[in-house]
C-alpha positions in Angstrom: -0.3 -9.3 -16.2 1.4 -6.5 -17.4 1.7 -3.1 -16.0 -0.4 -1.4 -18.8 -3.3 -4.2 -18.1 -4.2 -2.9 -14.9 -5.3 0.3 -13.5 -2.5 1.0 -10.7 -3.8 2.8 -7.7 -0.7 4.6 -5.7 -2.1 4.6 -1.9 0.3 7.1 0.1 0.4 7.4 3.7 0.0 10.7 6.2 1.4 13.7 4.5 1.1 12.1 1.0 4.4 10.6 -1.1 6.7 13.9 -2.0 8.0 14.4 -5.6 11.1 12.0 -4.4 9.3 9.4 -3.2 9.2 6.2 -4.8 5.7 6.2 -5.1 6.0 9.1 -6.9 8.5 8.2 -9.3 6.4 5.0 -10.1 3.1 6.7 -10.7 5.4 9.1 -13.1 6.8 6.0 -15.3 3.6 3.8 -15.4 0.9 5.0 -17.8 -2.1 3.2 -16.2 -0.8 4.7 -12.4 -2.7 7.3 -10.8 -2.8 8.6 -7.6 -5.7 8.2 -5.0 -5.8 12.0 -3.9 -6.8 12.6 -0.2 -8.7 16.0 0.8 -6.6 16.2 4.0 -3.2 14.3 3.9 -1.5 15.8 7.1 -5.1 15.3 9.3 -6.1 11.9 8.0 -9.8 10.9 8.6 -10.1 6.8 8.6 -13.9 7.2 6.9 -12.9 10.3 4.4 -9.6 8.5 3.1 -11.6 4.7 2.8 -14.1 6.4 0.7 -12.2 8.3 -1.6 -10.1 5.1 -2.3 -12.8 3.0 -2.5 -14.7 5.6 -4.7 -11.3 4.8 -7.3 -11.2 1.3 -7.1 -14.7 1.2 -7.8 -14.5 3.7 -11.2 -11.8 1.7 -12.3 -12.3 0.0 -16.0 -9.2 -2.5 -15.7 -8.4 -5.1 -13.0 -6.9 -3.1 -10.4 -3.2 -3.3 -8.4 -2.7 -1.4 -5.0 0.6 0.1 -4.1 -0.1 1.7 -0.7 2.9 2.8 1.9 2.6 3.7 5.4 -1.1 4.7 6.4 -1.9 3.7 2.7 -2.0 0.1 4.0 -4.7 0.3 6.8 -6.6 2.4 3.9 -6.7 -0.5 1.9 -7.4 -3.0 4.0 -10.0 -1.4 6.1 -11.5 -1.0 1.8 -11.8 -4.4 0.9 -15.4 -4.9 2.0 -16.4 -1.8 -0.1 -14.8 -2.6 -4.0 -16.7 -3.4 -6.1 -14.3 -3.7 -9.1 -11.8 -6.9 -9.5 -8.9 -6.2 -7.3 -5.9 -8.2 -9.2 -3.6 -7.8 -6.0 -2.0 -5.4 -4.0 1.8 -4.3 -3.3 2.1 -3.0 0.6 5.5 -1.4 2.0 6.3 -0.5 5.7 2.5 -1.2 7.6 2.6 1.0 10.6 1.2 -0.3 14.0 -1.7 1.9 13.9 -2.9 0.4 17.6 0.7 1.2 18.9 -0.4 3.9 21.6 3.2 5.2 21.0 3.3 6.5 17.2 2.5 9.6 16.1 0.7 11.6 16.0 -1.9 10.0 17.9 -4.8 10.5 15.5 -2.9 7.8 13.3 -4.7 4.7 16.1 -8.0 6.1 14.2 -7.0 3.8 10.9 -6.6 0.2 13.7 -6.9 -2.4 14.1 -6.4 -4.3 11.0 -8.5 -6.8 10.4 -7.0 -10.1 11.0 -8.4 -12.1 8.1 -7.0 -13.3 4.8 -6.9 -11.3 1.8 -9.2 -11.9 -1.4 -6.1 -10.9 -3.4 -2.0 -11.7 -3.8 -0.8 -9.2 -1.8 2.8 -9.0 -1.4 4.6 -6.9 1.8 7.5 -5.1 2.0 9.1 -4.3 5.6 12.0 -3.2 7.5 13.9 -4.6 10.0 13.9 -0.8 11.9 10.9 0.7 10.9 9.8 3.4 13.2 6.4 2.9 12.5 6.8 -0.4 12.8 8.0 -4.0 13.8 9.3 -6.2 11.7 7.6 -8.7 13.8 4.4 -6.7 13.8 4.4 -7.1 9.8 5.3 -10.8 9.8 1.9 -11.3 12.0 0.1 -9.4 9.3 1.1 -11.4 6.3 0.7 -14.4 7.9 -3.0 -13.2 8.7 -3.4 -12.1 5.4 -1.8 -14.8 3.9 0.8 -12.0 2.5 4.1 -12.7 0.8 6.3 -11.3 3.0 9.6 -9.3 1.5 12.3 -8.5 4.2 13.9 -5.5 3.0 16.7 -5.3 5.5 17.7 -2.2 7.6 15.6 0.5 5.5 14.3 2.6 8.1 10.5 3.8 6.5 11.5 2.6 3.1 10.7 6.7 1.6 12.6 9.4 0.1 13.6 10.5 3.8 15.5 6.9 4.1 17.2 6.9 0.9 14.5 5.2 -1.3 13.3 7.4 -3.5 14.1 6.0 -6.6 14.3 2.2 -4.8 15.3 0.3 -7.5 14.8 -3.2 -5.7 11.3 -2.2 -5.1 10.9 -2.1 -9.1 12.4 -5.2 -9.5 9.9 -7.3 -6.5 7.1 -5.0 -7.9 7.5 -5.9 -11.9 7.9 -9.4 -10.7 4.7 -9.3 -8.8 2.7 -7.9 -11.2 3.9 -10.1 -14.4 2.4 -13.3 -12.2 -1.0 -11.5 -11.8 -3.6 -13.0 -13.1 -5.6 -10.8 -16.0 -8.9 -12.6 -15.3 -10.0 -12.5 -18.8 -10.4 -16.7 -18.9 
C-alpha cells in the first residue's frame, strides 16, 4: 500500500504532539494524514477521546492506518470494537503502563487495562529501552498479546520532540516500510 492509499489517522497522547513532534512533522508531509483532534488533551477522558477517534475511523473513505504515541495507544485499542471502516494496520510508539499506580498524572490509569487479545490488524510497536512511561518489558507482553511486531528502538527515552525525536528519521524508514506491505484490500 502506499501512503496516499490510505487515510492516515495521527493518534497523539496527553497534551497532544507539539509542532516538533514527529507526529507532527508526518501529518505535515503526508497528504492523506490528519489528525484525530481531542476536545481536552491535557485532562483526557477514556470515553470522550474513544469516541472522537472512533467517530474518524468510521468517516474514513480509504482503508485506514493508525499512528498513535503515548496515550494514543490505549485510545486505539480500547476502539477496535467500535470501527466500522477497514482498518489496514496500525503503527504504535512508546505504550505507557496506564495500570502502573505510579505514572502521572493519575487520571492517565482511566485509559487501562489493555485488552489482552490479538489485534484484527498488522500492527507494528515501537519502544524504548528507558521509557518513563514505560517498560520495555511491559511493551514486549503487549505485542506478544497482540501479536505485534515489536521494534526495539534502543535508549530513546519517550521517543518525542522532548527526547530528541522530532524529526526521527528511523521512524520514517520502519513506518514507510510498514505501510508499503499493507494490504490495499481491493482483491
Amino acid at each position: 500500500m502506499k501512503a496516499s492509499e490510505a487515510d492516515i489517522l495521527i493518534v497523539p497522547g496527553y497534551t497532544n504532539s507539539g509542532e516538533h513532534h514527529w507526529q507532527s512533522r508526518w501529518q505535515a508531509k503526508l497528504s492523506t494524514a490528519r489528525r484525530v483532534e481531542q476536545a481536552e488533551w491535557s485532562k483526557p477522558v477514556r470515553e470522550d477521546w474513544v469516541k472522537t477517534l472512533v467517530d474518524e475511523v468510521n468517516k474514513s473513505t480509504k482503508p485506514v492506518v493508525l499512528v498513535g504515541h503515548s496515550l494514543g495507544v490505549p485510545t486505539i485499542i480500547h476502539g477496535i470494537p467500535e470501527f466500522r471502516k477497514r482498518v489496514a494496520g496500525a503503527f504504535l510508539v512508546a505504550p505507557p503502563d496506564v495500570t502502573n499506580p505510579e505514572i502521572r498524572p493519575k487520571h492517565l490509569m482511566t485509559f487501562g487495562p489493555y485488552p489482552q487479545t490479538r489485534l484484527p490488524f498488522p500492527t507494528l510497536m515501537v519502544a524504548s529501552r528507558n521509557d518513563p512511561f514505560g517498560t520495555y518489558e511491559h511493551a514486549e507482553t503487549l505485542a506478544d498479546k497482540w501479536g505485534a511486531l515489536l521494534v526495539d528502538a534502543g535508549e530513546s527515552g519517550h521517543i518525542n520532540a522532548e527526547s530528541g525525536h522530532g524529526p526521527w528519521p528511523e521512524g520514517t524508514m520502519v513506518f514507510s516500510q510498514f505501510i508499503s506491505r499493507l494490504d490495499r484490500g481491493d482483491h
